[in-house]
N, C-alpha and C positions, 0 to 999 in steps of 0.2 A: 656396418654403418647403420645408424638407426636416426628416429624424426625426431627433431627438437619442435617440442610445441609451446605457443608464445598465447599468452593468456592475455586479453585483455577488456575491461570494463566499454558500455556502451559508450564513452562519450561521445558528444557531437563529431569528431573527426571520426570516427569509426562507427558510428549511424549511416557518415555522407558515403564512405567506402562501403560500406555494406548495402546503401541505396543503389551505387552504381553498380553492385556486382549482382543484383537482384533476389536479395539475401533479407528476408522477411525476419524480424526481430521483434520481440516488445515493445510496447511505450512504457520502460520501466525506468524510475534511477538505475543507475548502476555506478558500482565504484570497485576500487580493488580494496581485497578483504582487509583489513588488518592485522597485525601481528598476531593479539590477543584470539581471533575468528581463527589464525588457520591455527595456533598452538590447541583450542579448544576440540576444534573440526579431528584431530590427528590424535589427541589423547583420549577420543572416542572412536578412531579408526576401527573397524570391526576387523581387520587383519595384526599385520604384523607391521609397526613405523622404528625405522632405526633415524634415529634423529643426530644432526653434526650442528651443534652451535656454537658458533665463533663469536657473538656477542652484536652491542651496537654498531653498524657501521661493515660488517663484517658479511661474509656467504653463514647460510643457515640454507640445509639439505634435509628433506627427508629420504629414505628410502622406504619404501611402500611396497609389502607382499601381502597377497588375499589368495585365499582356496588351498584346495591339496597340493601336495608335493610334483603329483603329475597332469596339473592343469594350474597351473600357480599362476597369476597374474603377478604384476610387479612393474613400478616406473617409479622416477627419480622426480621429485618436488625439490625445485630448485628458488632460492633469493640470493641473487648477488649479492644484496648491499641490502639486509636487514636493517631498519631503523626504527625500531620498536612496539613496544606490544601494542601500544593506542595509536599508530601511523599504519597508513596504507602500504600494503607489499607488493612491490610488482615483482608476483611469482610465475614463473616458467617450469615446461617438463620435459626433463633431459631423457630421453627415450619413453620406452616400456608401453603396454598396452592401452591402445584408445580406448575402449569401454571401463578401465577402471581410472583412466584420469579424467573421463565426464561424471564418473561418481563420485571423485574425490569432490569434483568441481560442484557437481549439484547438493552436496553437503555445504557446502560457501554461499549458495543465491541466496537462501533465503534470508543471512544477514546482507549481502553485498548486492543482490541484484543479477540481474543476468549479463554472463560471461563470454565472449568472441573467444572460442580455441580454435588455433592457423597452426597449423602444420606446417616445416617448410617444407613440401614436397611438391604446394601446388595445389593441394586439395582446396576444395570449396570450404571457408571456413563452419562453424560449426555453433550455432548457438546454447549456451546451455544455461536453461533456466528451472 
């Protein structure tokens, strides 16, 4: 079994949730990436992106591997329900390692702004700017 982790932008409902949980963030916009940011972000990936796209409307996956054979990092970039290059993505990480999906992620801030990643295990969520 492994952590699904759920991404999402500063709005005001997750500013108030992050106030209450004592979770110190920017005062920055923030939004979720768009299509066209993460397609850009991924065909600069400095690893390896096997990409699955099912079109508008559709799941659009990457799979993401970084480093050697015997220290490989690797997680799943996931979009249910793609809707296009110039619309916001609300993209999720279907397993694989936390330090290479806060890099994925920190490749995104600086079009989108900084990112809330929530693991569901419980952990304290994770600012990433």
């Amino acid at each position: 079994m492994g952590v699904l982790w759920t991404v999402w932008p500063l709005d005001e409902q997750m500013r108030a949730w992050l106030d209450d949980q004592g979770i110190a963030f920017p005062d920055k916009g923030s939004r979720f990436p768009t299509g066209i940011e993460i397609k850009q972000m991924l065909a600069a990936f400095p690893g390896s992106a096997k990409i699955t796209d099912n079109g508008i409307g559709a799941s659009y996956s990457a799979f993401l591997t970084q480093g050697a054979a015997d220290d490989e990092l690797w997680t799943l970039l996931q979009i249910t329900e793609f809707t296009g290059d110039d619309e916001p993505q609300q993209l999720w990480f279907e397993k694989g390692h936390e330090q290479l999906i806060a890099d994925v992620l920190r490749k995104l801030t600086p079009a989108c702004g900084p990112l809330a990643l929530i693991a569901d295990v419980g952990d304290p969520p994770q600012i990433i700017d």
